[in-house]
C-alpha positions as CSV (number, residue, x, y, z in Angstrom):
1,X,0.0,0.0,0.0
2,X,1.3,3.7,-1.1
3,X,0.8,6.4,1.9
4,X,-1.6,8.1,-0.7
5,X,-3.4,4.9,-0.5
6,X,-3.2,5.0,2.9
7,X,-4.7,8.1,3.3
8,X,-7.8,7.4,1.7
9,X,-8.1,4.8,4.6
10,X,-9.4,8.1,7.2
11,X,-12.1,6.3,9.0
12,X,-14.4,9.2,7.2
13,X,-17.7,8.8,5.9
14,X,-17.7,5.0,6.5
15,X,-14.1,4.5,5.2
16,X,-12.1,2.2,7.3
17,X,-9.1,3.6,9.5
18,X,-6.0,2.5,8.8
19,X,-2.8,3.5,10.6
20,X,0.3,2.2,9.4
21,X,3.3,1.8,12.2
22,X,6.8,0.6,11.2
23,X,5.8,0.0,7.6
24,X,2.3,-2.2,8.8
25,X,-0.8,-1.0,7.9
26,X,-3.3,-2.0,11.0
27,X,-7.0,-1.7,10.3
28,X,-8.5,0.3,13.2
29,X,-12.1,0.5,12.3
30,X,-13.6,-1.9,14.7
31,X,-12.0,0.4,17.6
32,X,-14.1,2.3,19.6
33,X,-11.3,4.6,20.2
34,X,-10.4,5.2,16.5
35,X,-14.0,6.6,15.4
36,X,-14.4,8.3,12.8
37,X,-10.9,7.9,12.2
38,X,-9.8,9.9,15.5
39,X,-7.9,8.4,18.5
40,X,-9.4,10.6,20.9
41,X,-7.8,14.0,19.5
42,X,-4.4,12.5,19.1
43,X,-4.3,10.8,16.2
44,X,-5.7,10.5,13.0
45,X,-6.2,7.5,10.3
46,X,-4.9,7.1,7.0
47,X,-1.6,8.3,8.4
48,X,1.9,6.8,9.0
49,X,2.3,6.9,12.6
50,X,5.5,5.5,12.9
51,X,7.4,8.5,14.3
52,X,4.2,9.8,15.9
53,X,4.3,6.8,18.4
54,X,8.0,5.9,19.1
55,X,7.9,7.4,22.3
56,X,4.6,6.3,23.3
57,X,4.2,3.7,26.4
58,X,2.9,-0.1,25.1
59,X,2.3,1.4,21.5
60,X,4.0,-2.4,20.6
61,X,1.7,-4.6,22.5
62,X,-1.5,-2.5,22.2
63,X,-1.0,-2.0,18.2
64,X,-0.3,-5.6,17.4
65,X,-4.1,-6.5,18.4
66,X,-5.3,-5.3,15.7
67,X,-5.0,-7.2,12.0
68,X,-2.4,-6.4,9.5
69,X,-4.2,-5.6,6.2
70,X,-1.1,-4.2,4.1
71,X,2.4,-3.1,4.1
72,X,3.7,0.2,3.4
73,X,5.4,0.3,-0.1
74,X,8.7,2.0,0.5
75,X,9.1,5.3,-1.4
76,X,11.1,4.8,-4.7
77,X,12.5,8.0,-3.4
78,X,14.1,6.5,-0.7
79,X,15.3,3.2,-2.4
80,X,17.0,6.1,-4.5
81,X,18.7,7.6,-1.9
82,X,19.9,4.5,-0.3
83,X,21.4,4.0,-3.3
84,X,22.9,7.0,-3.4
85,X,24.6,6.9,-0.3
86,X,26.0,3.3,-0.9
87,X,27.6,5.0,-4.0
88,X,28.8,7.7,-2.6
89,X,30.5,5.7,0.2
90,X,32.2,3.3,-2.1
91,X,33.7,6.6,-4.0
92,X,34.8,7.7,-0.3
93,X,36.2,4.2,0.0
94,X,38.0,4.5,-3.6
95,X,39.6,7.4,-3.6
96,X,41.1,7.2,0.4
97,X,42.4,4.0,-0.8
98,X,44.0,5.8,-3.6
99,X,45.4,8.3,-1.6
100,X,46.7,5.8,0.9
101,X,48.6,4.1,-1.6
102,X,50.1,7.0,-2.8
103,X,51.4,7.8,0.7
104,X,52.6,4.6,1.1
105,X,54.7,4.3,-2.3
């Protein structure tokens, strides 16, 4: 599932709430405490609420009693930039080895 997909998931208008959490997308609707796609002012479905909830007490054991409907697709943006720095750390790797062996000559 795509976050814009995910956000379509709001708990609005008879929509089901979907939150995801460390790239799993929980289905919330059946929640008393998630209607209408609000966790009592908090939070909000059809969100990514990873970050949101690293700090938050139980968020682990409370979260994983709900069903897993999806995964999060990760962001070709990011596969990009992983990438990226993988490239960019085998240059660093290339060229101090290059200079090390011409101190070392």
């Amino acid at each position: 599932m795509t976050l814009e997909e995910l956000a379509r998931c709001d708990g609005q208008e008879g929509r089901k709430a979907f939150v995801a959490v460390n790239g799993n997308v929980y289905d919330f609707t059946a929640s008393p405490l998630w209607q209408k796609g609000d966790h009592q002012g908090l939070h909000l479905a059809g969100a990514d609420l990873t970050e949101e909830l690293q700090d938050a007490p139980h968020v682990r054991a409370v979260i994983e009693r709900f069903p897993v409907v999806d995964q999060i697709e990760e962001d070709e943006t990011e596969e990009v930039k992983k990438g990226g720095k993988v490239l960019l750390a085998a240059i660093v790797i290339a060229v101090l080895g290059t200079a090390l062996a011409l101190l070392l000559r």
